[in-house]
C-alpha positions, -999 to +999 in steps of 0.1 A: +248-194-588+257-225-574+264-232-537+290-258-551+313-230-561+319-221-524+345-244-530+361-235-563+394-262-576+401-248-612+409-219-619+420-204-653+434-169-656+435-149-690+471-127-690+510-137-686+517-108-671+530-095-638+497-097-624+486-128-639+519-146-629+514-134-594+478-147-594+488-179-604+517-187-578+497-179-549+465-205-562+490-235-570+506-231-539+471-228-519+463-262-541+440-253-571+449-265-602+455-235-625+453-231-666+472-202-676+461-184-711+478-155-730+472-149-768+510-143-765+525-176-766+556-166-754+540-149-726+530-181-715+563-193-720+577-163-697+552-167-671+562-206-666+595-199-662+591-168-641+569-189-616+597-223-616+627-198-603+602-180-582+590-210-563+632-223-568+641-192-548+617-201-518+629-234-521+662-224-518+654-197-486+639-224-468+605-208-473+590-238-492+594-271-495+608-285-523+582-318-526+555-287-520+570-271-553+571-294-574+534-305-564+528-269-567+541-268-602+525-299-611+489-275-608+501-249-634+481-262-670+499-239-698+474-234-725+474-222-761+440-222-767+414-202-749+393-230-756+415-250-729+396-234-698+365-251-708+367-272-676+372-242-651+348-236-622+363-198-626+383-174-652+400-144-639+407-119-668+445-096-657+443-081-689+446-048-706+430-022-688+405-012-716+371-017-713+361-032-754+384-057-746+376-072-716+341-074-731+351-088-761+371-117-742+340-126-713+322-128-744+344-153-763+343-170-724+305-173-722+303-193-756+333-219-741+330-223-705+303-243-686+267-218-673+276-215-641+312-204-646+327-173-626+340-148-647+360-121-622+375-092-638+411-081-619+406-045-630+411-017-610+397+011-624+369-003-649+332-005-633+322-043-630+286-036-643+303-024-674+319-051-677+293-076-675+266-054-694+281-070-728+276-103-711+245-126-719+248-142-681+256-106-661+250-121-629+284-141-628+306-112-639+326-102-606+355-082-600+383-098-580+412-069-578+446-082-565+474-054-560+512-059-573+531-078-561+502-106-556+517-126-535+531-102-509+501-076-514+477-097-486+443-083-495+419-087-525+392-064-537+359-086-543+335-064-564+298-064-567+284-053-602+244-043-598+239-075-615+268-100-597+248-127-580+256-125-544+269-159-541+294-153-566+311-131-548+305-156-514+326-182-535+356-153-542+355-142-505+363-176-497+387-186-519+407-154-512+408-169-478+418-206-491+449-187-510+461-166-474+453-136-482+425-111-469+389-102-489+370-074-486+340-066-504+329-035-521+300-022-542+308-010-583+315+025-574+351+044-591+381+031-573+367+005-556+378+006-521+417+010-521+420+032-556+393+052-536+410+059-505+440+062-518+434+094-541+439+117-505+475+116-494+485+120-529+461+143-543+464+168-509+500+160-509+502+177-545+480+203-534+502+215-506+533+216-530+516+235-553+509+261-533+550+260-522+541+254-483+566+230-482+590+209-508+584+178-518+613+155-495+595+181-463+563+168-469+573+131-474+594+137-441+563+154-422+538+124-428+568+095-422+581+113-390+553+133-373+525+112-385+541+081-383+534+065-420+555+044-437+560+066-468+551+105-480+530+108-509+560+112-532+578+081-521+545+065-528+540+078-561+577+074-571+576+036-563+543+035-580+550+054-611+535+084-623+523+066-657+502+045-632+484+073-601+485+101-626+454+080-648+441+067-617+434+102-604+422+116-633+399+084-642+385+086-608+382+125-606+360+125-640+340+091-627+329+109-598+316+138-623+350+164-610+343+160-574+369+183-556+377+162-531+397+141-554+412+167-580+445+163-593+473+183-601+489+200-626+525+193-610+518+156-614+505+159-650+531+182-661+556+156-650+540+125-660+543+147-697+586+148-692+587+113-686+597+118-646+576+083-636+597+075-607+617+046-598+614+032-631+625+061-650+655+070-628+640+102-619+610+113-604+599+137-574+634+121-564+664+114-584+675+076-587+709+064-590+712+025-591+677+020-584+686+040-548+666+074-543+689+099-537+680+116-506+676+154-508+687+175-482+658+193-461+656+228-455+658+240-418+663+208-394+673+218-366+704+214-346+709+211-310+742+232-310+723+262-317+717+263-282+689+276-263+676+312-272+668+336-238+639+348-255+610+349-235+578+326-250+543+334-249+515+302-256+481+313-268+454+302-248+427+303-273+430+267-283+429+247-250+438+213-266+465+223-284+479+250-259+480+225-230+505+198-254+519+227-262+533+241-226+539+202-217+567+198-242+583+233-238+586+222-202+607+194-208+626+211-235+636+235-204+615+265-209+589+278-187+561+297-211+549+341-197+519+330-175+501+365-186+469+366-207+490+384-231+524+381-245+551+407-235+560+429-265+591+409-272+577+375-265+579+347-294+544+340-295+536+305-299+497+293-314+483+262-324+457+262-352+440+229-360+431+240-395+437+274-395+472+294-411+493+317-389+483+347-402+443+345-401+451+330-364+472+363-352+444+384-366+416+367-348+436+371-318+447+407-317+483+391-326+517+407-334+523+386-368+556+395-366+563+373-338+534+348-344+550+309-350+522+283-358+531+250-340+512+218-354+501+198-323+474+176-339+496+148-337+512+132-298+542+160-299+560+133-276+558+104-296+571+124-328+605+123-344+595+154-362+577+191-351+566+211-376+564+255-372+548+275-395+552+316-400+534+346-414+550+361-444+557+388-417+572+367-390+606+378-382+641+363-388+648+361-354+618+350-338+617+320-368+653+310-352+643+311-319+614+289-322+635+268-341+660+265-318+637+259-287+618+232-306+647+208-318+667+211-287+662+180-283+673+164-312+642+163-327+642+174-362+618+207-372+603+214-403+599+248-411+566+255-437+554+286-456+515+296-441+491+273-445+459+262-434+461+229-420+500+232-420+511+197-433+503+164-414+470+180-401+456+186-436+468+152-453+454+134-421+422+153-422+419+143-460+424+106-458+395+101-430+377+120-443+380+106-477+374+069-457+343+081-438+324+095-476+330+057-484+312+048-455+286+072-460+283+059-498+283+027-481+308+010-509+323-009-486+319-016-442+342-002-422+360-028-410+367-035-448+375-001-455+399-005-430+415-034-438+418-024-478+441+006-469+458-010-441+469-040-462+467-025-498+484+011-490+503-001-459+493+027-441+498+025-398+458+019-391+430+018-416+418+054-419+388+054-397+411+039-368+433+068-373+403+092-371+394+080-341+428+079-325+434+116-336+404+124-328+370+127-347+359+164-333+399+173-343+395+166-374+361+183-381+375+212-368+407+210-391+383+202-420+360+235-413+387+256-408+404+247-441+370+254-456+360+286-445+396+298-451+406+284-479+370+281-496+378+254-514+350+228-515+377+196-515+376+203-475+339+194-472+334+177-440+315+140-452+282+139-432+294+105-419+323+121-399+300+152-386+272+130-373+297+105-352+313+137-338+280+150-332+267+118-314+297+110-297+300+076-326+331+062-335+341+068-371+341+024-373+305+020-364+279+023-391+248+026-360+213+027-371+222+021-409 
C-alpha cells in the first residue's frame, strides 16, 4: 500500500443514509472532496439536501462560516453510477449490515477503482477479514467504524483484518485526525473495541433486574448518582433502541462461542418481541410522551423529615476499608457508631460487603440477619448524591427505616435493593473493567485506545481502565471473586489481566512486559 495515501483527498462513500450523510459532512468540511453513491437515487437526493440545511443551520448559529459552506458544499460529487468513484483514493461502504452484500459490492469496487484503492467497511458488528476474504486484493479491505451521530460522535474505530496491510490502516488513522475526530485502532475480533466494552453495563444491568434486586429507574439512578455516569443502562438502551443492542448482544454473545461474560437477557429479548424499542417507539424501559421520558417515581428515597432514629448503630469491623468510610460519614450525619467488638442486641448493625449479599455476610459473621443492613461503600460515600442499603429477606421493618433514615439525613437520596451480591454500582463497575482489562489481555486494542473508545464512543466519566484504577484494582478483584464464589456464575471471572496488575502492584493502563 502506498505511502502516498497517508494523505488521502477523495473520498467516495457507498450509502445515503444517516451514517453515510454524517460521514460525508464531516470530510467536506475537513476539505476532501467527497462522491456520494446510493443505488437509491432518491437517497442521494435526501442526503444532499439533508447536508445543505445541516451546514445552513451552523451557518445560521454562527458555528460556520457561510463562504466555508458553500466551499464545503462545492466538495460533495452526487453520483448515479457506482462507476463514478473510479477516481477515489478511498471507498467507505455505510451499508446494510449483512455480510453477502458488502462482499458483493467491494467486489463490484475492485473491478472499477484504481489497485491501490482503500476499501473501509463502516460496520460494526461484521468481522473485517470476512469481509475482505471475497476480495481479490484482501490487504486493502479495512474497517473504519464511525458511531451515530458522526459528526458529534468524536472517535472512529480503525480495524485491522488478518490480511489489512498496515499502512492502510496508517492512512485511516490519519485522516480520522485530518476530519477532528479521534482514531483508535483495534484488531478483527467481535465488537471491535466500543461494541465490546459496551456489552457490560447493559448486559449486568439486565442481569440485576432479572433477578428483581432493584427496578429498572433504581438501577439507572444508582450508576448516574452514586457512580457518577452520565446515563443507567436503560436510558442507554432506550435512547439506543432495543431493535439495535438487543442484536448486538446476541451477535457478540454467539461470536465469542456463548461466553458468559457477555450473555443477554431474556427481559431485553422479550421486549424487543412487543415492539418496546425505546425512544423511537414511545415506550421502552420508560414510557415517552412527546419524545420526553416520563420519569418514574423511585421506591424508598429518603426524606430528611423523617428525622433521626435513637437507635443505637453497630459497624462491622471485618471489612477495614469499607468500615472506616463507613464510621466517617455516620459521624457527620450526627451519629456516633457502639465502639464494642460486638453489636448490642438491639443495635442496627451496619456491614459493608464488596461483593458479597447481606445475608451470606451476617452468616460469616455470627450476625443477627434481622438487623443486618448492607451499605455499598465501593464508591467515595462523600462525593455521592446517592447511598445505596441492602437487607436480608429477614431484616426487620424497623431496622430498614432506621438505616434509612440515618443515611439520607442529609438530603442525600437512598436506594433501597433486595440482597444481592455485588449490590448495584459495585457489580456493574466491577463488570465494565473487567470487561476493558479481557480486551487488553486479548490485546484487541492498547489501553490508552481502549480508553479513549469508551470514553468518547459510550460517554462514560473515564475510560474503564481509569476507572479501575481510581476504584481501585484489588476492590474490584475482590468484588469480582466474591460474586463468583457466591453466585457461581462464571460471567464474574476475574480476566487474568486485572489479577496480575493487582498482584504486581500494575496499573490496569499499563501493558508491562507484553
Amino acid at each position: 500500500m502506498s505511502s502516498a495515501y497517508l494523505d488521502i483527498q477523495s473520498i467516495g462513500i457507498v450509502g445515503g443514509g444517516a451514517m453515510g450523510r454524517g460521514i460525508a459532512q464531516i470530510a467536506i468540511l475537513s476539505g476532501h472532496f467527497v462522491y456520494l453513491y446510493d443505488n437509491n437515487a432518491e437517497a442521494v437526493a435526501a442526503a444532499d439536501a439533508a447536508l445543505r440545511t445541516t451546514l445552513a443551520t451552523l451557518v445560521e448559529k454562527g458555528k460556520l462560516d457561510a463562504k466555508a459552506s458553500e466551499v464545503a458544499l462545492g466538495r460533495l460529487k452526487l453520483c448515479n453510477d457506482l462507476a463514478d468513484l473510479r477516481g477515489c483514493e478511498l471507498i467507505i461502504e455505510a451499508i446494510i449490515e449483512r455480510l453477502d452484500v458488502k462482499q458483493a459490492l467491494f467486489g463490484q469496487l475492485e473491478k472499477i477503482v484504481a489497485g491501490d484503492c482503500i476499501l473501509a467497511s463502516n460496520t460494526s458488528s461484521l468481522s473485517i477479514t470476512a469481509i475482505a476474504a471475497a476480495c481479490a486484493q484482501p490487504e486493502r479491505v479495512v474497517g473504519f467504524h464511525f458511531f451515530n451521530p458522526v459528526p458529534l460522535m468524536k472517535v472512529v474505530e480503525v480495524i485491522d483484518g488478518l490480511r489489512s496491510d498496515s499502512a492502510a490502516g496508517d492512512a485511516l488513522m490519519a485522516l480520522t485526525r485530518k476530519m477532528g475526530h479521534t482514531p483508535v485502532r483495534a484488531r478483527d475480533m467481535p465488537g471491535f473495541i466500543v461494541n465490546h466494552a459496551g456489552r457490560a453495563m447493559n448486559t449486568e444491568g439486565l442481569r440485576i433486574a432479572q433477578e428483581g434486586v432493584a427496578t429498572f429507574a433504581e438501577i439507572d439512578a444508582i450508576m448516574r448518582d452514586q457512580a457518577g455516569f452520565r446515563m443507567g443502562p436503560f436510558e442507554l438502551m432506550d435512547l439506543t433502541g432495543l431493535d439495535v443492542s438487543q442484536p448486538v448482544m446476541e451477535s457478540i454473545y454467539h461470536q465469542f462461542y456463548e461466553e458468559a461474560r457477555y450473555r443477554p437477557s431474556p427481559i431485553a429479548a422479550v421486549r424487543l418481541a412487543g415492539g418496546l424499542l425505546g425512544r423511537k417507539s414511545g415506550e421502552g424501559f420508560y414510557l415517552y410522551r412527546d419524545g420526553k421520558k416520563v420519569e418514574p417515581e423511585l421506591p424508598m428515597v429518603a426524606s430528611t423529615n423523617e428525622g433521626m432514629p435513637s437507635i443505637p448503630v453497630w459497624v462491622s469491623p471485618a471489612h477495614p476499608q469499607g468500615s472506616a468510610a463507613l464510621k466517617t460519614l455516620l459521624q457527620r450525619l450526627g451519629v456516633t457508631p457502639q465502639p464494642d467488638a460486638s453489636p448490642s442486641k438491639d443495635a442496627l448493625i451496619l456491614v459493608t460487603p464488596f461483593g458479597s449479599d447481606a445475608s451470606s455476610t451476617a452468616a460469616e459473621q455470627g450476625l443477627d440477619p434481622k438487623r443486618v443492613v448492607a451499605v455499598d461503600t465501593l464508591m467515595d460515600l462523600e462525593k455521592a448524591s446517592r447511598r445505596t442499603l441492602m437487607s436480608t429477606p429477614a431484616t426487620d421493618i424497623a431496622m430498614l427505616a432506621a438505616a434509612r433514615a440515618i443515611f439520607g439525613a442529609d438530603g442525600v437520596a437512598v436506594s433501597m435493593i433486595r440482597d444481592s451480591c455485588g449490590f448495584v454500582a459495585q457489580r456493574m463497575v466491577a463488570a465494565i473493567v473487567n470487561t476493558a482489562c479481557d480486551i487488553a489481555q486479548q490485546q484487541i486494542a492498547s489501553t490508552s485506545d481502549i480508553d479513549s473508545a469508551v470514553r468518547f464512543g459510550l460517554g462514560y466519566p473515564h475510560g474503564p481502565l481509569t476507572l479501575g484504577d481510581k476504584v481501585g484494582a484489588a476492590h474490584l478483584l475482590e468484588v469480582l471473586r466474591n460474586m463468583l464464589q457466591g453466585s457461581g456464575d462464571p460471567r464474574y471471572r476475574p480476566s487474568s489481566w486485572l489479577v496480575r496488575r493487582v498482584q504486581t502492584n500494575l496499573s490496569l493502563t499499563i501493558a508491562g512486559n507484553y
